[in-house]
VOGU-3710 file (C-alpha; in Angstrom, 3 decimals, decimal comma):
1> xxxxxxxxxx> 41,894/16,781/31,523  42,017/19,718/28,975  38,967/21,020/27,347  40,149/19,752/23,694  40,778/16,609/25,109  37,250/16,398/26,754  36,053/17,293/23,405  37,400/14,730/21,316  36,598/12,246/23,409  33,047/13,056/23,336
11> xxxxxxxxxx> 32,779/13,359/19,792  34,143/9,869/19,493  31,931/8,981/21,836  28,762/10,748/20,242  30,116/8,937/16,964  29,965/5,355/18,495  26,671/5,998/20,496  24,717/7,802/17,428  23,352/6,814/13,957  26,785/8,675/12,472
21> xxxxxxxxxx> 27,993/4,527/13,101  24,993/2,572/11,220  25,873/2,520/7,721  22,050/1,740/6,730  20,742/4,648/8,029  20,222/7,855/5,278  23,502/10,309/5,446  20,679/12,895/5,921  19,313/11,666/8,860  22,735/11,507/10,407
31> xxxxxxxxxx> 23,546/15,100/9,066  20,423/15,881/11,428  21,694/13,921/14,156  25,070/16,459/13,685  23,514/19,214/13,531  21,785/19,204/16,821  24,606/17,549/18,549  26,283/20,789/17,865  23,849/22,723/18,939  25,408/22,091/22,577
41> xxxxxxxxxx> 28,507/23,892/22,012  28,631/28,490/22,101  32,165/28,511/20,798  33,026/28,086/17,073  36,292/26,889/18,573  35,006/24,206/20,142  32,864/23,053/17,148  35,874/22,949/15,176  37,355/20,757/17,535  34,167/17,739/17,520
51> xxxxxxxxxx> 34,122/17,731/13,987  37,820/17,629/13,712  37,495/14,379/15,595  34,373/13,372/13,832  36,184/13,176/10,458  39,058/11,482/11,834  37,158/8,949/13,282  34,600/8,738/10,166  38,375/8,404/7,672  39,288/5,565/9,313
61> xxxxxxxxxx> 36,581/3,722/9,695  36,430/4,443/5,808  39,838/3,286/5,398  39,615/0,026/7,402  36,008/-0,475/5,469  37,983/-0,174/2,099  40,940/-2,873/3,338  38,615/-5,122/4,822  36,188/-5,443/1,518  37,950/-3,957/-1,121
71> xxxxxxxxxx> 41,130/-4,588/-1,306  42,252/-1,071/0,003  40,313/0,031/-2,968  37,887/3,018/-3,097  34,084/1,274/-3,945  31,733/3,644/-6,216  28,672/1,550/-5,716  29,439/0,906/-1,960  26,670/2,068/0,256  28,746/2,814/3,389
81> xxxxxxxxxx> 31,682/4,296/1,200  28,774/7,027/-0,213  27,178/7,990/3,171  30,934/8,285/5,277  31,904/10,073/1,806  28,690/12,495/1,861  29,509/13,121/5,707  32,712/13,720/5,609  31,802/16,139/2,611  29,498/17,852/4,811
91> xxxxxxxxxx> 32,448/17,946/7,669  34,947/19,538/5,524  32,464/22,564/4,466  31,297/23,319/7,892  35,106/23,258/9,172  35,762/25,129/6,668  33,436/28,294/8,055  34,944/27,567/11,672  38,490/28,142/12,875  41,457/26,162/12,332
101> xxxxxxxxxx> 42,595/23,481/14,732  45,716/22,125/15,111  44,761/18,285/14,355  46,768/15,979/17,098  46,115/12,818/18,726  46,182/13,220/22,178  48,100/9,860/23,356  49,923/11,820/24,774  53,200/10,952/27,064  56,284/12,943/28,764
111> xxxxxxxxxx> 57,271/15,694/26,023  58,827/17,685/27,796  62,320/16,985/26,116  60,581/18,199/22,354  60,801/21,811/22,533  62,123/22,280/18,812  60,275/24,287/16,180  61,566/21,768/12,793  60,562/23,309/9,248  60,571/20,460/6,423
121> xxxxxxxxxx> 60,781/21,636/3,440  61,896/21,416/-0,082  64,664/23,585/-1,067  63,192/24,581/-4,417  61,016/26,214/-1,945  63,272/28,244/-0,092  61,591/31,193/-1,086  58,878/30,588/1,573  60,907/29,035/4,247  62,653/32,463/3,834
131> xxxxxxxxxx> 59,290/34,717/4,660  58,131/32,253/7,520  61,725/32,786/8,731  60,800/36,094/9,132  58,096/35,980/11,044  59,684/33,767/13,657  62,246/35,964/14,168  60,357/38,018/16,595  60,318/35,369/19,009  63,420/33,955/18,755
141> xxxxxxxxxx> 64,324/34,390/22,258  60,987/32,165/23,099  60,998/30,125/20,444  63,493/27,387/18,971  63,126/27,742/15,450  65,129/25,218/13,161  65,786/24,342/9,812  68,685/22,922/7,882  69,739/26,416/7,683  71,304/26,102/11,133
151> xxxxxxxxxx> 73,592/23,205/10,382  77,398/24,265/10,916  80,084/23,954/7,989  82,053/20,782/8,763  78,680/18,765/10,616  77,708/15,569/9,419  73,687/16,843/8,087  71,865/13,990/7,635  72,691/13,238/11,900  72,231/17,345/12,430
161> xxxxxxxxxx> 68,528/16,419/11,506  67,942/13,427/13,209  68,953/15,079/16,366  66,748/18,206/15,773  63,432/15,823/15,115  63,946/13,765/18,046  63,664/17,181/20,053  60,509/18,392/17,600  57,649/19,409/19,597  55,984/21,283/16,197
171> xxxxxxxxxx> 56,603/19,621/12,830  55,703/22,774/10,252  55,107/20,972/6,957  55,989/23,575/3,494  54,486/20,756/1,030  54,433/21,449/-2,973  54,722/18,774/-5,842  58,952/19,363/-5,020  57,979/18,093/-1,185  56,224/14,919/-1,884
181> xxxxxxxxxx> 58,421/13,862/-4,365  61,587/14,356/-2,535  63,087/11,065/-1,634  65,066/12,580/1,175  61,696/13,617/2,585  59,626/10,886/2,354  62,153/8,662/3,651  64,233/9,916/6,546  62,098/13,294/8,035  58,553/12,566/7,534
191> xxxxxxxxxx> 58,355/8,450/8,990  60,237/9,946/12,496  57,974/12,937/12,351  54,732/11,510/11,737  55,836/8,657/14,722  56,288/11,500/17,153  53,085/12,981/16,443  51,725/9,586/16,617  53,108/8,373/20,215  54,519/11,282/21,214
201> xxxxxxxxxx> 52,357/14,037/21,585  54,512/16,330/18,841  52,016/18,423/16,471  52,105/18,862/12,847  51,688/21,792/11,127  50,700/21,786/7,381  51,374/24,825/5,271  50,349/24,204/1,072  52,608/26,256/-0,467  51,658/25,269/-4,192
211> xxxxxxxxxx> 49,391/23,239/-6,055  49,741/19,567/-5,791  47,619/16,370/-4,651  48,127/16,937/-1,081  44,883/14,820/-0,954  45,964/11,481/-2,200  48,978/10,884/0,773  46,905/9,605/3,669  49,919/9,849/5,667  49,588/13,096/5,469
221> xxxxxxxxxx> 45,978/14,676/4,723  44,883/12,992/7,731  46,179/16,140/9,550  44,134/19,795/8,857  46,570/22,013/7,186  46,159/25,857/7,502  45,753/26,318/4,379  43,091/24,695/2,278  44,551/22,421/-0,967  42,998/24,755/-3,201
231> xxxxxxxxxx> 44,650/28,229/-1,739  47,977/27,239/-1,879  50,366/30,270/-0,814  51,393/30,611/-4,192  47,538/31,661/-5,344  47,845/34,441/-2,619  48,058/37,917/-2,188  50,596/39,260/-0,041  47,986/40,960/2,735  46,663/36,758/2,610
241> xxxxxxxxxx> 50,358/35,534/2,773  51,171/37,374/6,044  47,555/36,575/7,475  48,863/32,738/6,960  52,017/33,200/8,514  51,372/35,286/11,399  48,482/32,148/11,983  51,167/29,326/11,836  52,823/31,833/14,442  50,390/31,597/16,966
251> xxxxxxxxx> 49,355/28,438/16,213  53,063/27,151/17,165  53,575/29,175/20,163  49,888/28,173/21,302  51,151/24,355/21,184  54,397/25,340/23,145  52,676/27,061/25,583  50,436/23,929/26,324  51,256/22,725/29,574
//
């Protein structure tokens, strides 16, 4: 069993064993609780990895709360909905001292038939598809980097695609306003992706590349994205840019070289 693996499954386990799960118990006593539970681990990475889990098991717990007794509706005056908000508050600011994890559920079967590197992407933002392209390029003798890009005068596209995500090991995400409102998006790349990362053991990678409210589509702010919301590429420097990039890099060839 790998050590991320071993981690999540504690933290879910701390979660369901601790007062993190009794919703009439004060969020600060639980932030207590967290704090010392932490305690236990020397690497940063490996913190980053518990409370990665801890929020994702804290967001849908929120989630089924809010369908069960609220209609799927957010509750102001709910006392659970305030403490699982306040935690995972508290989550998101100490995750965001730590290092970046790539956020995957680890169901994880045979994948060794998804070896492609599939960039979705609006082409209004082309522009950045264009600079990640570049850092790729280093590797492309390791690495099996596609986008839409690659798709041969005379081949039927929307099949050219289908065929590349059903061999998608990493999904890299470039999302702006343009990405979540493109139909072609929403309807026929990210459902297939977002299975495969589901059942499949395929990772998503999540790249802001302007502002937008990344934060309202569950489907896909459940997953950490490099970049937080509010440092969208666009708001970045060029020394930040290639800091970013040269992440997603590593990042991507980290999950390939998982055995």
């Amino acid at each position: 069993m790998g050590e991320e693996k071993i981690i999540r499954e504690e933290a879910r386990e701390f979660y369901e064993n601790s007062s993190l799960s009794n919703p009439n118990l004060e969020s600060s006593k639980k932030l207590s609780d967290l704090k010392y539970r932490l305690s236990d681990f020397y690497s940063p990475e490996f913190k980053s990895i518990f409370l990665d889990e801890m929020k994702i098991t804290i967001s849908e717990e929120l989630k089924e709360h809010r369908d069960k007794s609220h209609g799927g509706n957010p509750s102001p005056t709910c006392g659970y909905e305030i403490s699982a908000e306040r935690l995972i508050f508290y989550l998101n600011q100490e995750l965001g001292t730590l290092p970046k994890v790539v956020h995957q559920k680890y169901d994880i079967q045979d994948i060794n038939k998804r070896e492609k590197v599939f960039v979705s992407y609006n082409h209004l933002d082309k522009q950045y598809l264009n600079d990640i392209q570049r850092h790729f390029k280093p590797f492309k003798s390791k690495i099996d980097f596609w986008d839409d890009s690659r798709i041969e005068p005379g081949k039927k596209w929307k099949e050219e695609i289908r065929k590349a995500i059903l061999e998608t090991k990493v999904a890299i995400l470039l999302v702006s306003t343009d990405f979540l409102g493109s139909d072609f998006i929403s309807t026929d790349e990210l459902p297939p992706l977002l299975e495969a990362a589901e059942k499949e053991g395929a990772v998503i990678l999540i790249v802001i590349l302007k502002p937008c409210l990344f934060e309202e589509f569950d489907d896909l702010n459940q997953f950490q994205a490099m970049n937080p919301p509010n440092r969208p590429v666009s708001k970045m420097d060029e020394n930040e840019r290639e800091e970013l990039f040269v992440n997603l890099v590593r990042q991507t060839r980290k999950v390939l070289n998982e055995k």
